[in-house]
C-alpha positions in Angstrom: 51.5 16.0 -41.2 54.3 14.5 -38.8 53.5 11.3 -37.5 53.9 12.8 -34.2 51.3 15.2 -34.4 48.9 12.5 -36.2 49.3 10.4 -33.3 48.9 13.2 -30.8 45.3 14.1 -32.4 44.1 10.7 -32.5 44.6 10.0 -28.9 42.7 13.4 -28.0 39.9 12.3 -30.3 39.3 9.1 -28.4 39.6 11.2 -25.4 36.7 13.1 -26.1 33.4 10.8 -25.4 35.6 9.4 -22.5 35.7 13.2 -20.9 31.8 13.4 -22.2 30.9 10.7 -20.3 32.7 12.3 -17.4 30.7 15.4 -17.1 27.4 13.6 -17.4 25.3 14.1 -13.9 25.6 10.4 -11.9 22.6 8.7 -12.1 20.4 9.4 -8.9 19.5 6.4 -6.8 16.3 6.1 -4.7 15.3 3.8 -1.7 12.3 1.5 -2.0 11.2 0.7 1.8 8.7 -1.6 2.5 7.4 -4.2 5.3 6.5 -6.7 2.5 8.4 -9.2 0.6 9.7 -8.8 -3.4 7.4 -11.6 -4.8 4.2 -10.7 -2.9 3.1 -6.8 -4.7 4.7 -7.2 -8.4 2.1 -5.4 -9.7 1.9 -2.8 -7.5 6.0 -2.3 -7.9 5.6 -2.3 -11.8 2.5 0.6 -11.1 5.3 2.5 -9.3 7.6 2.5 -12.5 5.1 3.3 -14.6 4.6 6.4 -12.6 8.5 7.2 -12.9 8.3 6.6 -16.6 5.6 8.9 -16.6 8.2 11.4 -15.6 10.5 10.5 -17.8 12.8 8.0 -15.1 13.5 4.4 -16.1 15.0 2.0 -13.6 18.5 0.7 -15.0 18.6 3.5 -17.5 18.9 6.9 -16.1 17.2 5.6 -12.6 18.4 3.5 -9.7 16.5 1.5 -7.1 17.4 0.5 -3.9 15.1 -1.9 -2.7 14.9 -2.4 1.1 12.6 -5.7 1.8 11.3 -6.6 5.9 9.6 -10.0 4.7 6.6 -8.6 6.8 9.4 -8.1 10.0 8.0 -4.5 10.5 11.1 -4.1 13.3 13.6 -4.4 10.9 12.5 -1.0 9.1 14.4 1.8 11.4 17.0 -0.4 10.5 16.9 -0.4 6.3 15.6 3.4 6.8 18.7 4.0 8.4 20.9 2.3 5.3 19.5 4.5 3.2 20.5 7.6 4.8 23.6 6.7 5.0 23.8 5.5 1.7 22.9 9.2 0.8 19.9 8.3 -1.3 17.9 11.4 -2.9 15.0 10.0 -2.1 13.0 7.3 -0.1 9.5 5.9 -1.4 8.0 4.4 1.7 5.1 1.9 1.3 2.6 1.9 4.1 2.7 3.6 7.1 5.3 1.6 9.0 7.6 2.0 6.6 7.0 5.9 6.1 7.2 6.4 10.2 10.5 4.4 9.9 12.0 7.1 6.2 10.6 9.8 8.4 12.3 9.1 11.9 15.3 8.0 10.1 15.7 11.5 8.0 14.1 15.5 8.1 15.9 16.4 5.2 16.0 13.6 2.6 12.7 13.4 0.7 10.2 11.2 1.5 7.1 10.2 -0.9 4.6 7.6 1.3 2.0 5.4 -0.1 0.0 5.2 3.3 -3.0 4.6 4.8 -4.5 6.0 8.1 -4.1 9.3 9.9 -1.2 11.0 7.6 -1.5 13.7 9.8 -1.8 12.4 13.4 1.2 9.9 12.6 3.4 13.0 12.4 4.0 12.4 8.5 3.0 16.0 7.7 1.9 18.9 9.0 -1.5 19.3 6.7 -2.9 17.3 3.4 -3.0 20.9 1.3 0.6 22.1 2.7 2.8 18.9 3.8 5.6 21.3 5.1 8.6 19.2 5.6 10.4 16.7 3.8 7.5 14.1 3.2 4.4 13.9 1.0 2.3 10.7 -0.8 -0.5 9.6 -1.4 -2.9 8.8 1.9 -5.8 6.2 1.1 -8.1 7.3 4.4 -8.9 3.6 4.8 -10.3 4.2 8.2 -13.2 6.0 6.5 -13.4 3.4 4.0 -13.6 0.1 6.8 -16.8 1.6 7.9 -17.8 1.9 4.2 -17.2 -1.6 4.3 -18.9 -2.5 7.0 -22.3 -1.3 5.5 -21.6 -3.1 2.5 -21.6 -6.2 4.5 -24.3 -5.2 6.3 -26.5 -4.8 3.4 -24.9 -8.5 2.1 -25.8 -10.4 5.1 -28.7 -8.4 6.9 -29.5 -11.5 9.2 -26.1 -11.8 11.0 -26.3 -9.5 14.0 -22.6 -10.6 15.6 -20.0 -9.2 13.2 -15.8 -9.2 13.8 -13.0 -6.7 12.4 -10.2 -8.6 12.0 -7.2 -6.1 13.6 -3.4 -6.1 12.6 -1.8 -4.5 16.1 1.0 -4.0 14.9 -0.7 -1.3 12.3 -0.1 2.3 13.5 -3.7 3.0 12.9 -5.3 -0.4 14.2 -7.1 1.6 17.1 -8.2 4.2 15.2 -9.7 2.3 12.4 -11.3 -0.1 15.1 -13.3 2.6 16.7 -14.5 3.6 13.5 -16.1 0.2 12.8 -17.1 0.4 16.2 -18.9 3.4 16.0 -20.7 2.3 12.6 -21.5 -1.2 13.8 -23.7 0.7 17.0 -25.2 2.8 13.7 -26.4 -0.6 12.4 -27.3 -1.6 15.3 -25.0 -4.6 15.4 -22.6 -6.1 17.6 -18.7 -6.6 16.5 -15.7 -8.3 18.4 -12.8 -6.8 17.1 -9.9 -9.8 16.9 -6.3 -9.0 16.8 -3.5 -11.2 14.5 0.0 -10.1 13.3 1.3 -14.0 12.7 0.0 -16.6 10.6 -0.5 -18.2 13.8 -2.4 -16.0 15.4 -4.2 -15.6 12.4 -5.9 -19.0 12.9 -6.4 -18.3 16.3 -8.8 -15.7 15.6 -10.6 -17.5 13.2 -11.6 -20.1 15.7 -12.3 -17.2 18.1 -14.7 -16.0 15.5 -16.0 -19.9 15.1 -16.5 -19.9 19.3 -18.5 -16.6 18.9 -20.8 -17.8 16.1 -19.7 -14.4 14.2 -21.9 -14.0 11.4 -19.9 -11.8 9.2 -15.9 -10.5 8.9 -14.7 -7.0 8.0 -10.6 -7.8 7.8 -8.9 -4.4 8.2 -7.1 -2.9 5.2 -3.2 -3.7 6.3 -0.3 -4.6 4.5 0.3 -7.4 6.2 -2.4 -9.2 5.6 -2.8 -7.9 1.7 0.1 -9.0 0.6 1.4 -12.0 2.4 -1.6 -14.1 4.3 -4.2 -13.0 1.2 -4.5 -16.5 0.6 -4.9 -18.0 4.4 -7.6 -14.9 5.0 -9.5 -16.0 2.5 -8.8 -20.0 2.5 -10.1 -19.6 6.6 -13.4 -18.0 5.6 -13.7 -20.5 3.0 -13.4 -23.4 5.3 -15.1 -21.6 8.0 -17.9 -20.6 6.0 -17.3 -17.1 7.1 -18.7 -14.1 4.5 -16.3 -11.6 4.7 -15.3 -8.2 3.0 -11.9 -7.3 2.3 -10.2 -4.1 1.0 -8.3 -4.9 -2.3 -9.7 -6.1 -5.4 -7.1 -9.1 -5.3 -8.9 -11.0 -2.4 -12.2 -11.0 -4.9 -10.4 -12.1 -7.8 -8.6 -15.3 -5.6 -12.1 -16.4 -3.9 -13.2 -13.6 -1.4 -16.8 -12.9 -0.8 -16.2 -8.9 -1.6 -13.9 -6.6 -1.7 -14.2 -2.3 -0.9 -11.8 0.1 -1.9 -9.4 2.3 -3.9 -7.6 1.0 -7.2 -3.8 0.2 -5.7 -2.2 -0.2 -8.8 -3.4 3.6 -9.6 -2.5 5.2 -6.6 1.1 3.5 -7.0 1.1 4.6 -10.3 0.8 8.1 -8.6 3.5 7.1 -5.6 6.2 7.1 -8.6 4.8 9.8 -10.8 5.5 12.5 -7.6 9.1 10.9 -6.5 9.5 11.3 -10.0 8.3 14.9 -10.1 10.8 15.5 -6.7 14.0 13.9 -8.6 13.0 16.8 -11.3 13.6 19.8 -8.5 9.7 19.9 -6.7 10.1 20.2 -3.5 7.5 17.1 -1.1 6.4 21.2 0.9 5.1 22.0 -2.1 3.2 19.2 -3.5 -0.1 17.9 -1.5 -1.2 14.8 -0.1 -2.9 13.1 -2.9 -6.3 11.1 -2.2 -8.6 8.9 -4.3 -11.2 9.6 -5.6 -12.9 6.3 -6.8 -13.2 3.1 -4.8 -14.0 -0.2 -6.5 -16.2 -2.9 -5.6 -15.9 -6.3 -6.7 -18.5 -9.3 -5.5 -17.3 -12.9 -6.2 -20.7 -15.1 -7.1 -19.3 -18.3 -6.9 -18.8 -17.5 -3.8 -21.5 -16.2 -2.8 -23.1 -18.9 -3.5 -21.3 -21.6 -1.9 -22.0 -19.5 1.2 -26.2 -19.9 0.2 -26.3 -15.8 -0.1 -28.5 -13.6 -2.7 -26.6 -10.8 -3.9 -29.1 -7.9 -3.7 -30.0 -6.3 -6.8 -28.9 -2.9 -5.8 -25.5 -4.2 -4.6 -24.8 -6.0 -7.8 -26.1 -2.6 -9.8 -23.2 -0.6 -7.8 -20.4 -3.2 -8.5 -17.8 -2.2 -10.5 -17.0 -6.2 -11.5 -18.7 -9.0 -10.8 -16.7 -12.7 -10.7 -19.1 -15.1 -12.2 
């Protein structure tokens, strides 16, 4: 063989996994929108690649995530939602419902997977639970059913207070809505409730000596990303101090000190957030896959805290606890 032609092949050998590489598909990116902040819902973020994995999609590998942060700055979400689009994502994983109003008024065509609480329906996020039809579908907690739920926990836990408070986040898209609920199970218990509004640490306070002025006897504190994953500690530091029993509606605030905590397993329905944008990069269509819902919701009761506040768990409440903190 001619040196010529020698050379000639070996140059079109190491050609070939170069022009391999070339055809490969790019690797699709996703947008990761939420009102929160990086450090405050690790856990919840590592659920969310679980479920991707469970699809076969590995961040860094055959996966890219865009993560769009607001540091609890809800206004700055239209904003990042906007980024994305034009950044041409193929598709946006919204985490609660200000962040999914923001994906859905920013886009109609690029798919949207919410993790979201509330009305799914009334906000406009899809037409129907069984048949989303349009470019968004998710997972909907229903945690305005669930704060009256929690309400009658508390109820049971501290049948002498008669004064009760639901701690509001206004700036929730479903802050009325869940309100009346309580409202409307509080008149079943025959009880009174003030219903306090906060959406600053500062304000957050304020309440809390609100609820001190009233002689409260007993806090439900709305289920709100806001408060679960950036003033988790002052919520429960100010009931501490103020001697205030109070429910909550992740299991976090019972393992850090809270009285009691009502509702659904986050890190699950996460895990399910991923496993469907997963299931959309693979060709479904969000139209054709319906609004998940839990099934199970946890209850956790914190003893030690109970009784620095002088209360006796009932017997039938500790019987339907899923965990108790000794």
């Amino acid at each position: 063989m001619r040196r010529r032609e020698f050379i000639t092949i070996i140059a079109g050998a190491a050609a070939w996994p170069l022009a391999a590489r070339a055809q490969q598909p790019p690797m699709p990116v996703i947008g990761l929108l939420s009102g929160s902040s990086p450090g405050a819902i690790p856990h919840l973020v590592a659920a969310l690649h679980r479920g991707l994995g469970d699809t076969g999609f590995v961040d860094g590998q055959n996966l890219a995530i865009d993560y769009r942060w607001a540091d609890g700055r809800f206004d700055r979400l239209p904003t990042m939602a906007a980024e994305l689009v034009r950044r041409q994502v193929a598709l946006i994983v919204a985490l609660a419902p200000p962040s999914a109003l923001a994906a859905k008024g920013a886009t109609a065509t690029i798919p949207i997977v919410f993790h979201s609480g509330g009305d799914v329906v009334k906000m406009g996020l899809v037409a129907s639970l069984n048949r989303p039809d349009g470019n968004a579908t998710g997972v909907n907690l229903f945690t305005q059913a669930v704060e009256s739920k929690k309400l009658d926990l508390l109820s049971k836990l501290v049948p002498s207070a008669e004064t009760f408070a639901y701690l509001s986040n206004p700036n929730n898209p479903g802050a009325e809505e869940r309100a009346n609920e309580v409202r409307d199970a509080a008149r079943l218990f025959g009880r009174s409730l003030h219903v306090v509004g906060a959406s600053t640490p500062a304000e957050i306070d304020a309440a809390f000596a609100t609820l001190v002025d009233r002689r409260v006897g007993a806090l439900v504190v709305m289920a709100d990303q806001y408060f679960d994953d950036t003033r988790r500690a002052q919520l429960v530091a100010l009931a501490a101090r103020n001697a205030i029993p109070a429910i909550y509606g992740q299991r976090e605030y019972a393992l850090e000190g809270g009285l009691i905590s009502y509702g659904t397993n986050l890190a699950e329905t996460h895990r399910h957030t991923g496993n469907y944008a997963g299931r959309i990069l693979k060709g479904e269509k969000p139209s054709d896959l319906p609004v998940l819902r839990p099934t199970k919701f946890e209850l956790l009761i914190n003893l030690k805290t109970a009784k620095t506040l002088g209360l006796s768990i009932p017997d039938n409440l500790l019987t339907l606890a899923d965990e108790v903190i000794e």
